[in-house]
N, C-alpha and C positions, 0 to 999 in steps of 0.2 A: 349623804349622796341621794337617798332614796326621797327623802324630805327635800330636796333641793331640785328634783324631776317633777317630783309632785307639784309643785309651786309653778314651775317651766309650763307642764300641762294646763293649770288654773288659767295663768297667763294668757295662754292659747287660746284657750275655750272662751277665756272673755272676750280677748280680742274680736274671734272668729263671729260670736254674736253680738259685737259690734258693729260689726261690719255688713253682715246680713241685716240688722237692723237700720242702719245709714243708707244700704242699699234697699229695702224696702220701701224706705221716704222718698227716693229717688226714683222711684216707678210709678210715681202717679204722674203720666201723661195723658194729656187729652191729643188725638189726631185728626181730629174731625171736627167741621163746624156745626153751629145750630142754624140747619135748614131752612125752620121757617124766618129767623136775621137775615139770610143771605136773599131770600125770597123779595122780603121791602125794602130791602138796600138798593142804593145808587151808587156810582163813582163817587160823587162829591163825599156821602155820607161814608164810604168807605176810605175816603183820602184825609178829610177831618177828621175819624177816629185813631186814625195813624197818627197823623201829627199830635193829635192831642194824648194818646198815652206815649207817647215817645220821647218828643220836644222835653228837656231836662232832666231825663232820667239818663240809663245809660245803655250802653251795648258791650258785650262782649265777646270775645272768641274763645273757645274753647270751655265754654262755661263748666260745665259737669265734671271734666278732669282738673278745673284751677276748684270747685267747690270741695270734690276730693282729698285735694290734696294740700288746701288750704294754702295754696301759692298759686299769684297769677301765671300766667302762659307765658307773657311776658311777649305778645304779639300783636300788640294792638289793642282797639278798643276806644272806648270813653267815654265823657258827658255828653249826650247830643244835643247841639245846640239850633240847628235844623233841620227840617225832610222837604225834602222836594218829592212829588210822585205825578209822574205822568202816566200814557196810558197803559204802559208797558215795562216799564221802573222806577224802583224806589230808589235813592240818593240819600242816606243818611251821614248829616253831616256832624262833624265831634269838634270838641274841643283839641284834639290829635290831627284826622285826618277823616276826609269822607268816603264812605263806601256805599258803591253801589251791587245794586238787586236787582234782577231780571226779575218783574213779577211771574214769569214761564215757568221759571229755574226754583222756583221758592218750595221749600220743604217745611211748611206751617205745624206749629205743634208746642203744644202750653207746659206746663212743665212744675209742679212742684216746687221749690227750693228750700224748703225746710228750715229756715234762719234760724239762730238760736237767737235768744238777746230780743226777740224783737216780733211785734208779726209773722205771719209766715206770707213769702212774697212770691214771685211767678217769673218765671224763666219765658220768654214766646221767641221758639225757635224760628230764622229766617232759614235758615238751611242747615247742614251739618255739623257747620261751624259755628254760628254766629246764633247770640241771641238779645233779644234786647228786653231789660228787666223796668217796666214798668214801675205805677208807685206802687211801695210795698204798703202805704193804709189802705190803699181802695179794697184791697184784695183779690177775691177772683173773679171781679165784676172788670177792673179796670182791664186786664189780662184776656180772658174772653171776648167781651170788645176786638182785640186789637187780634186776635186769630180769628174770628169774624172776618173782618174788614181784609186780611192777607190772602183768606179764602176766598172771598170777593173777585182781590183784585189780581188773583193768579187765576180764576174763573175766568174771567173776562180781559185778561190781556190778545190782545190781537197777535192770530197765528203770523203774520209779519208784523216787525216789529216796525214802532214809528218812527223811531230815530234809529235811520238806517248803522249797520257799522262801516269801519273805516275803506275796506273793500269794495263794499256798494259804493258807498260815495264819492271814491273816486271816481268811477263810471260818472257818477250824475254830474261832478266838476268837468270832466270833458267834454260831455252833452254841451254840457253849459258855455264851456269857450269855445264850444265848435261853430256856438252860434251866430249870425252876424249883428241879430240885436236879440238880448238878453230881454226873454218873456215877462211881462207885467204879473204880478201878482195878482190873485183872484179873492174876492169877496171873502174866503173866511180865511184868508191869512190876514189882511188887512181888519177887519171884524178881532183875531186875536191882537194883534201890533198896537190897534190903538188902546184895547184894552189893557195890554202890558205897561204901555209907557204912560197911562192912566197909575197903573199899581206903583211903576216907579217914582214917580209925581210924589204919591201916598205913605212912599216909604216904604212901603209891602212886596222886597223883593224875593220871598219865595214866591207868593203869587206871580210875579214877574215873568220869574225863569218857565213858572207853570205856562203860563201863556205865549210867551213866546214858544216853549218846546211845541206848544199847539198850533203856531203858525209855524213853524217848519215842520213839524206834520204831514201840511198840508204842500208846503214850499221847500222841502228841501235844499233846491238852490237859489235861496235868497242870502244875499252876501248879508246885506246888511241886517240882517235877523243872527247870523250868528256873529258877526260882531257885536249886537248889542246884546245880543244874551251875553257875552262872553265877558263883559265888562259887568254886567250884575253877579252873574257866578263869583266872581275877582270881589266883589263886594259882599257875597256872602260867606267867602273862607274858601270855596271848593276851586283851587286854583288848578289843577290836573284837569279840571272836566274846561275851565274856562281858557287854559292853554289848547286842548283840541277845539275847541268852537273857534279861535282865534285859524288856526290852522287849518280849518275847513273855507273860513272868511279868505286866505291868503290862496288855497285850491279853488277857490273860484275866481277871483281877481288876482291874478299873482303879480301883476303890477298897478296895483293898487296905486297912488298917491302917496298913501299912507304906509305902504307897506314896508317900508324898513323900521318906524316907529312900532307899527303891530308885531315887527319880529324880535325887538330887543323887547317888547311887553310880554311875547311868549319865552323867552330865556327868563324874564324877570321872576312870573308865574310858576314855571319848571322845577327854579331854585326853590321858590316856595313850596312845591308841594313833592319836594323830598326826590326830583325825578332828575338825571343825567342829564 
């Protein structure tokens, strides 16, 4: 009995500095960017190093307790197979489903992850929840990079947001039917429009969506800006964000011509992206 506690204790003791030791690997976090990267950065250069450590790795939720505990969360997640990012969010889209990030909202922060089997790779946390694991040969060049760039663009997102929510824009849909003719577009929506449907041309429909989200920026209530973004979305996978563009298209013309075809297009969308 006395030989059989003894052993129970050993047990213990190894576990317990186990465990202290797994959990020491797990504390090398970086929270902070490198000042003088943020200082020669630009938007562009901060939106391309996003897509470029991101685009085919993956994302996941709940990282640090499924790394724990060596089981996924089992909520999400996956390959990322796009990012959209405008002035004011990210869009990461997956082989699952796409989520989006308020660059406001974003809780930036690199991470460790101690692989066995293999490199050691890097965690870069968007928020609480969610992280997205880079490639694990770059090392902690690729990963740095990309907490850089989030630093960047939570710096520098605008205290209003550009693409208003669903609340404001109802207001600007009224605006907009109250009027007797429907305002002409100005110079830098039309400046992004042609440029958009330039990328579409090119086949480059995340540029696409980027550019148009930049003419309604500036145009809010141009119908036909969120219809056609709303059909590139639908062509990039992100059917939830392209059923609301559709629906903001149908709150500004709600009798549209076309409108009962754009509203069997937004039930068709809805069913796609998993929504009632």
């Amino acid at each position: 009995m006395l030989q059989l506690n003894y052993v129970r204790k050993v047990r213990s003791v190894s576990m317990l500095l186990a465990m202290l030791a797994l959990s020491s690997c797990m504390t090398s976090v970086s929270d902070s960017p490198d000042k003088e990267a943020l200082r020669s950065m630009s938007f562009e250069d901060a939106r391309d190093t996003v897509k470029r450590a991101s685009v085919g790795y993956g994302i996941v939720p709940d990282f640090q307790e499924s790394r724990l505990s060596g089981r996924s969360s089992g909520q999400g997640g996956g390959h990322i197979t796009a990012v959209i990012v405008t002035r004011d969010m990210l869009d990461v889209v997956t082989d699952n489903k796409p989520y989006r990030f308020q660059f406001a909202a974003l809780q930036p922060k690199m991470q460790d992850t101690f692989y066995t089997g293999g490199p050691d790779s890097y965690a870069v946390w968007l928020d609480a929840k969610w992280a997205i694991i880079p490639d694990r040969n770059a090392g902690s060049d690729n990963a740095r990079s990309l907490l850089d760039a989030l630093f960047y663009l939570k710096q520098s997102a605008p205290a209003t947001p550009a693409i208003p929510d669903d609340v404001a824009f109802e207001k600007i849909a009224a605006d907009y039917r109250a009027q007797a003719t429907p305002p002409a577009i100005g110079p830098e929506t039309e400046k992004y429009s042609i440029q958009a449907e330039d990328a579409v041309r090119q086949k480059n429909n995340i540029q696409a969506v980027e550019l148009y989200c930049r003419a309604l920026a500036a145009s809010p209530w141009w119908p036909q800006g969120h219809f056609n973004v709303a059909l590139v979305l639908a062509e990039v996978g992100d059917y939830g964000w392209a059923s609301n563009e559709m629906k903001r298209y149908l709150l500004l013309v709600p009798h549209a011509d076309n409108a009962d075809a754009v509203q069997k297009k937004i039930y068709e969308w809805e069913l796609r992206a998993g929504e009632n």
